[in-house]
C-alpha angles and dihedrals in degrees: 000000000000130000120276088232081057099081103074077083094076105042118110118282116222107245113261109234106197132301085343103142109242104247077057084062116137110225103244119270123276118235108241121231102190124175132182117264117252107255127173114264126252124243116274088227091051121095104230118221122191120213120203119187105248085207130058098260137136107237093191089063102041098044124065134204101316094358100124094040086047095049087043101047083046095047090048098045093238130153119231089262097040084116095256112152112196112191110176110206099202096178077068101033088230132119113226098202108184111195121184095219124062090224090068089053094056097052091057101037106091132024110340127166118214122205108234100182107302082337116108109199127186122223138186115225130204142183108243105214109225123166120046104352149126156198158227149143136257130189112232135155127313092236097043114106135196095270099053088047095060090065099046106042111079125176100209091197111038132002126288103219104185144353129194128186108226106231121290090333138105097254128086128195115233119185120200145208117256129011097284120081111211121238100235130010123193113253114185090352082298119117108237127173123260118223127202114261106240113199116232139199106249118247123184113223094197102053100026090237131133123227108048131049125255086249095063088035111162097185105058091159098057102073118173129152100255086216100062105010088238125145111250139152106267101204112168099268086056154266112340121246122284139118115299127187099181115222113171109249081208108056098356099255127144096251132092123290117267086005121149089255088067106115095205109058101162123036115271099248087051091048088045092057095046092053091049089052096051092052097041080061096045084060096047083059099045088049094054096048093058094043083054093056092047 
């Protein structure tokens, strides 16, 4: 048997980096396990609007108690009954705004700006689908954006709801009427293939956190590459240079953060209340079957 005072041996060593001396050593990186903060849902009769920060800010920090409903509300027009629910997400660094006309949604979908004190902030506001919808991705070209898009993708055979470029790259979000995605849409009068949208966990590629994109980005200063955890310097085109052992920040791979190799794709709890549900409805089934025997 060996000694208790023997099992330091077999706890986890810190990864060297280099020529770092060993008492420099950085402790190993903790896997995240991020789920999305409980928010009150919306009603099923609103239209429901995302807003996104089209700069790098924390909203938590620049708006205070009641400050977003108070600059929507302003921005809108709307008196303090006119049926707008504002609900901030701060985990995300988004606003979820659900109005009942669809006169009030068009003035927030697109570019807006919101008056926060003497402050003017431009967000980028998009329609939420709810009820019977899909979706699915398209490659297109790197200088297309969502509103060109809008005029050059067609569905012959159903409606295109929504579509929505993903960031700087080649791929753009459509969301469909209905619960089947079609195999090919027409882009430019040309036929492309429709992928299934997988939904991923959001990692943000500026900050090197887990639970909201690089574009609504709330920690501009702490800047570390999300592969490797190192401080680097995070300009637009991309980390600077340096050397970069990736380790998922997910799962603990090695393999990029929020990549398609990540096992777990939805938060456990999400993924857990799906499943109940699938198998609540596997035994419905069966339940009917048998009554109809009988």
């Amino acid at each position: 048997m060996k000694p208790r005072g023997s099992t330091a041996a077999a706890q986890p060593q810190a990864r060297k980096t280099g020529s770092t001396p060993a008492a420099c050593v950085e402790s190993p990186r903790q896997l995240v396990t991020w789920k999305p903060t409980h928010t009150p849902r919306i009603r099923s009769d609103e239209l429901v609007i995302v807003l996104k920060p089209k700069i790098i800010m924390d909203l938590h920090a620049a708006f205070g108690p009641g400050g977003i409903g108070t600059a929507v509300q302003r921005f809108t027009g709307s008196t303090t009954n006119a049926g707008i629910s504002v609900l901030p997400v701060w985990d995300q660094n988004i606003v979820v705004v659900g109005v009942k006309t669809e006169s009030l949604a068009s003035k927030l979908i697109g570019d807006i700006t919101l008056t926060i004190g003497d402050r003017q902030v431009q967000f980028q506001g998009h329609l939420k689908s709810a009820g019977e919808t899909c979706k699915g991705v398209v490659t297109v070209a790197d200088n297309e954006t969502s509103e060109s898009l809008r005029r050059k993708l067609e569905w012959i055979d159903g409606e295109i709801l929504h579509v929505r470029k993903l960031g700087t790259s080649n791929v753009a979000m459509v969301t469909f009427k209905g619960r089947r995605v079609p195999r090919f849409i027409h882009y430019c009068c040309e036929n492309v293939p429709v992928r299934y949208y997988k939904k991923t966990l959001p990692a943000c590629y500026r900050c090197g956190m887990v639970g909201h994109r690089s574009d609504a980005c709330p920690n501009p200063d702490n800047q570390r590459c999300i592969h490797c955890d190192a401080k680097v310097e995070l300009p637009l085109e991309g980390p600077a240079k340096h050397d970069c052992q990736p380790e998922c920040l997910i799962c603990g791979e090695n393999h990029f953060t929020g990549s398609s190799a990540v096992h777990q794709k939805i938060p456990e709890g999400m993924e857990a209340r799906s499943n109940t549900a699938a198998t609540w409805t596997k035994k419905q089934a069966k339940r009917a079957l048998i009554s109809s025997q009988n």
